[in-house]
C-alpha positions as semicolon CSV with decimal commas, in nm:
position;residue;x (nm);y (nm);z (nm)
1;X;8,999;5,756;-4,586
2;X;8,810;6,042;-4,452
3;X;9,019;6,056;-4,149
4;X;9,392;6,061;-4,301
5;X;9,337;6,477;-4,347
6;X;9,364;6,512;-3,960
7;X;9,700;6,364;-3,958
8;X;10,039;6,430;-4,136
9;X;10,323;6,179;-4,127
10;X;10,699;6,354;-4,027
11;X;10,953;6,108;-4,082
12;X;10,823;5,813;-3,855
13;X;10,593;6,031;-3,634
14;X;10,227;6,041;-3,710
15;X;10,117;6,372;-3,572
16;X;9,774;6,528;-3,526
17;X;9,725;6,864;-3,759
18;X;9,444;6,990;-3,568
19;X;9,351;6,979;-3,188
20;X;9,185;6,654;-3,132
21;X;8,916;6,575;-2,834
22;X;8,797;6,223;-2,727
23;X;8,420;6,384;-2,637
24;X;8,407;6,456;-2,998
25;X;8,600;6,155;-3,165
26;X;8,747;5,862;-2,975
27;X;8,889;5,673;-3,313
28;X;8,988;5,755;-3,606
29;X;9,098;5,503;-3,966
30;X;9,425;5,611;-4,159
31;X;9,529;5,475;-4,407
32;X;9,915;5,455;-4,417
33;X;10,099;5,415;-4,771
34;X;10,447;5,293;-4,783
35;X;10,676;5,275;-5,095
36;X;11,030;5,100;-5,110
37;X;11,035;5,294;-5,488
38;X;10,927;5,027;-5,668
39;X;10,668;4,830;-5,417
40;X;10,372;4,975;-5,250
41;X;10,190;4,863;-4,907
42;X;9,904;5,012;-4,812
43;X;9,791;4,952;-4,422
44;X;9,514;5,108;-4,282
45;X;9,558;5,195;-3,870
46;X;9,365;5,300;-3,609
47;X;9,420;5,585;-3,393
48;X;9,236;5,575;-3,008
49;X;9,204;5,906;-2,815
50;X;9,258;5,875;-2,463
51;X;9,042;6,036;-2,257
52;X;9,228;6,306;-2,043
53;X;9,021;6,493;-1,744
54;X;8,937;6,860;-1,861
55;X;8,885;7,157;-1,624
56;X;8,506;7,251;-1,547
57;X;8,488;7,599;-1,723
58;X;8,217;7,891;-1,553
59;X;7,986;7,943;-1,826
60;X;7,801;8,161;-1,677
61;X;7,879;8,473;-1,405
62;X;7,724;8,438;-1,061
63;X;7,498;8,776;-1,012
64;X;7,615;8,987;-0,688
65;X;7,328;9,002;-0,410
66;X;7,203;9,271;-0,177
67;X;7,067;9,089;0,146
68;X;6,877;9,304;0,432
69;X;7,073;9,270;0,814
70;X;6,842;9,042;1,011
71;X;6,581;8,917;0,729
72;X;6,575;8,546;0,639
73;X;6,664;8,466;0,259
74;X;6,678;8,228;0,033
75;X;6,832;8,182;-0,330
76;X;6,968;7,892;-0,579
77;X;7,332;7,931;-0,754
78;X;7,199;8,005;-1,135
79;X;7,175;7,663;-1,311
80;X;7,511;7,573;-1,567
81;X;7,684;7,810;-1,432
82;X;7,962;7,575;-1,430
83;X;8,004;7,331;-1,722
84;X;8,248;6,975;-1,781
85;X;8,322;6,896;-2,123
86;X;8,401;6,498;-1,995
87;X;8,118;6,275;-2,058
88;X;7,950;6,124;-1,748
89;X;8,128;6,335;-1,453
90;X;7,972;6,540;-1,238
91;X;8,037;6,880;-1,061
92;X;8,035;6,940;-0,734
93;X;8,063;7,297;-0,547
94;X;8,213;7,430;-0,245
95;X;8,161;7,779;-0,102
96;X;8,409;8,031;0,108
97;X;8,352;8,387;0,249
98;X;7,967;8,381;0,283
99;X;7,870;8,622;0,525
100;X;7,777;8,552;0,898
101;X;7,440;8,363;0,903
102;X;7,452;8,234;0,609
103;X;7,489;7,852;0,446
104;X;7,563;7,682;0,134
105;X;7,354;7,346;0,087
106;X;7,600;7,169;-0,190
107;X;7,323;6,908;-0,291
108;X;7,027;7,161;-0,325
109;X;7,268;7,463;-0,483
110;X;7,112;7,688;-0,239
111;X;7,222;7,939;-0,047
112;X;7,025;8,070;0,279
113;X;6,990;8,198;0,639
114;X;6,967;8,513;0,775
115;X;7,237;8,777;0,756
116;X;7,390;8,908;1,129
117;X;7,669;9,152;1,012
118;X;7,638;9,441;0,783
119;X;7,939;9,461;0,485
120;X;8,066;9,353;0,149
121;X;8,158;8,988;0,167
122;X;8,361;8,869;-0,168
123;X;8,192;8,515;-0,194
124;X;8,403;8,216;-0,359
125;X;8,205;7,932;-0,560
126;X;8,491;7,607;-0,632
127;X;8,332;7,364;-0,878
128;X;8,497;7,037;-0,854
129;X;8,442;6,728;-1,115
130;X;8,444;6,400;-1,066
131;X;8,743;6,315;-1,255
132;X;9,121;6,119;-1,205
133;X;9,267;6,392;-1,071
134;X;8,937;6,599;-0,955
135;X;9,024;6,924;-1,157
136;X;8,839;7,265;-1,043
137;X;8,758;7,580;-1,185
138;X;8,643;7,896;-0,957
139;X;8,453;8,243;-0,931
140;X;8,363;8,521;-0,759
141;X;8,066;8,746;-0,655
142;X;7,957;8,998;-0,404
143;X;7,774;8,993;-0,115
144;X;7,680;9,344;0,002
145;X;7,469;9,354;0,366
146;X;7,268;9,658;0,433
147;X;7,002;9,779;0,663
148;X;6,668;9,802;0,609
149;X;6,497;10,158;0,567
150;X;6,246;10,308;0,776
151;X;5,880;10,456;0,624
152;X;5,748;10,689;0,863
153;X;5,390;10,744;0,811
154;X;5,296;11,146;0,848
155;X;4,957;11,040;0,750
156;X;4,810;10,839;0,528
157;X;4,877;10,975;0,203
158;X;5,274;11,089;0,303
159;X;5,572;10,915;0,363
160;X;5,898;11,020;0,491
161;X;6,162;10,731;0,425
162;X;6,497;10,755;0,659
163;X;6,782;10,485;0,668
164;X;6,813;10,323;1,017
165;X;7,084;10,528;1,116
166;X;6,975;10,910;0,999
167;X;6,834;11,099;1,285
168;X;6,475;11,283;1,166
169;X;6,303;11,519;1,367
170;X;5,953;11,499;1,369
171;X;5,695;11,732;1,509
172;X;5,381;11,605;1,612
173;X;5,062;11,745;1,743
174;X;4,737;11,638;1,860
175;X;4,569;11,699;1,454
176;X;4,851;11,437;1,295
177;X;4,963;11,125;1,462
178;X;5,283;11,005;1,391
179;X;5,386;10,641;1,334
180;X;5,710;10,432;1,224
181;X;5,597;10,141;1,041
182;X;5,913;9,883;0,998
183;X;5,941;9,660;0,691
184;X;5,806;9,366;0,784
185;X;5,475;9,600;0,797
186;X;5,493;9,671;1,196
187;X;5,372;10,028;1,308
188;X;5,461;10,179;1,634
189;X;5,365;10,494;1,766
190;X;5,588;10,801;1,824
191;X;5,520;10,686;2,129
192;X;5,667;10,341;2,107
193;X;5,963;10,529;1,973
């Protein structure tokens, strides 16, 4: 029988030789010899796996994100980035240490909102399967919140870009205009300023 070169007999325990895993195989045919010396029986058995609940294992890393302070966004946890080697269970995900303004929506995968606090948040992603026990496997990934930049416009054909919080002179005269035009494509004068 095919099967008998997974198993060895010691004494009276039948032990597997190699790892065995009910996804792959749930039952397997021996065929078990015994000999008194001078009569033979041969029996054949069968062995059932049982199925025990395996961990969900990350199969793929979760890529870090650089969000803009005060701008709505919007993105989906990469697909399989978790994986369940049990048949028929499914994952489900929790998420800790977003920063402020920001959600998690479980059943879509997404995460969105609008960012209110500038900093590095370390983000943590749980996937838990539906198993008896529920087993879980987690990750990490960074969250970094920044400012926008600034493009002031000299004229048409120059730009000076500044972070929010640089100080720039700027000289102006009645021959160039001067204009701060924000990211979302708003200009204000250097009067406006």
């Amino acid at each position: 029988v095919a099967d008998n070169a997974l198993f060895n007999l010691n004494g009276s325990a039948l032990r597997a030789s190699q790892s065995i895993d009910f996804e792959t195989q749930r039952t397997y045919r021996l065929s078990i010899e015994v000999s008194d010396g001078s009569l033979v029986t041969v029996r054949e058995i069968v062995v059932s796996v049982l199925d025990q609940n395996e961990t969900p294992v990350l199969a793929a890393l979760i890529p870090s994100q650089t969000l803009t302070l005060q701008k709505a966004t919007s993105w989906l946890l990469p697909a399989g980035a978790f994986t369940d080697g049990d048949a028929g269970q499914s994952l489900t995900y929790s998420v800790s240490g977003l920063p402020p303004g920001l959600v998690f929506q479980p059943q879509t995968l997404t995460f969105s909102g609008t960012p209110s606090a500038l900093g590095t948040y370390t983000v943590q992603v749980t996937a838990t399967d539906s198993g008896v026990p529920p087993l879980f496997a987690t990750t990490t990934f960074e969250v970094a919140v920044v400012r926008s930049s600034l493009q002031l416009s000299l004229n048409p054909t120059y730009f000076l870009i500044l972070n929010e919080d640089e100080g720039g002179a700027l000289a102006t005269s009645a021959s160039q205009p001067v204009s701060l035009v924000l990211e979302d494509g708003t200009t204000l004068s250097v009067d406006q300023l």
